[in-house]
C-alpha positions, 0 to 999 in steps of 0.5 A: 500500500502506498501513502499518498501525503500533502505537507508545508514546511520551510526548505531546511537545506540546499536542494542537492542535485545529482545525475546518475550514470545512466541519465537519471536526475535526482534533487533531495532537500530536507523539509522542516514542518513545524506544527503549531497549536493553540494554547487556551490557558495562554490565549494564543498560538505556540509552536509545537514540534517540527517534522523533518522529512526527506524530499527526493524528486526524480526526471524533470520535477528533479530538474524544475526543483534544482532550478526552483526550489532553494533554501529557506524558501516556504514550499508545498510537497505531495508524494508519497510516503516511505517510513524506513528503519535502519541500523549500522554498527553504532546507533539505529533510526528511523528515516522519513521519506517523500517521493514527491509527485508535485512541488510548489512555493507556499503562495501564502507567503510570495508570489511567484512566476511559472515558466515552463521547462523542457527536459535537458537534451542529452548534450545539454547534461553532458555541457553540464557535468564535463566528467560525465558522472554525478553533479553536486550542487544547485550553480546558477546558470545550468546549460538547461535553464530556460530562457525567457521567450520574445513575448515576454522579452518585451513585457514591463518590468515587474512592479517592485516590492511593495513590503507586504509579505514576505521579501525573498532574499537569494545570495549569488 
């Protein structure tokens, strides 16, 4: 039986983003869920404990998140569910993973633009990792980003931040 799940939380690590030797892509980030609660005896809202999960996304959801998703950043996951324990020599555990089917920025908090995405060609992934096995890392600028077309090339600059919401704040 699979687990079909729906979270929000706040993207805790940078996306890492990986293609295995045989082409496939793959992005994993770590997501804090913080649960909140409302206290009656204190007459307000009071943060209870965080969920963390492990968010992996394969193909072209793996390449639109690299591309999309960074640290930090509020975001909308749905997947499905995979509860594992394991063991090694020194401690055991138990790791909470999703397999997601969709990723989303949480507009509760932003606004943001969709610009559809083409798989990267063959060549395009090669230009990208020169050494031909796994890539580490979320460099801006990858061979496959899209670009923005004529129409849009030609439409106003956005309207700038008027300080309602939350700003976003990326570093180079």
């Amino acid at each position: 039986m699979t687990d079909t799940i729906a979270l929000t939380g706040i993207v805790a690590t940078t996306p890492r983003h990986l293609v295995t030797s045989s082409g496939l892509a793959i992005t994993s980030f770590r997501l804090a869920c913080r649960q909140r609660r409302y206290d009656r005896v204190k007459n307000a809202w009071v943060d209870a404990d965080t969920n963390w999960y492990t968010v992996s996304s394969f193909r072209q959801l793996a390449h639109n998140v690299e591309r999309s998703v960074h640290k930090g950043e509020p975001v909308l996951v749905t997947g499905r569910l995979r509860i594992r324990d394991w063991e090694n020599e020194d401690r055991t555990g138990t790791s909470v993973e999703v397999e997601a089917d969709a990723v989303g920025h949480n507009l509760t908090w932003g606004t943001t633009a969709l610009m559809r995405s083409t798989a990267p060609s063959a060549a395009e992934q090669r230009d990208a990792d020169p050494a031909g096995g796994a890539t580490g890392g979320t460099a801006g600028g990858t061979a496959g980003e899209a670009t923005a077309a004529p129409a849009e090339a030609d439409a106003a600059p956005a309207e700038p931040d008027t300080g309602q919401g939350e700003s976003e704040t990326r570093s180079a």
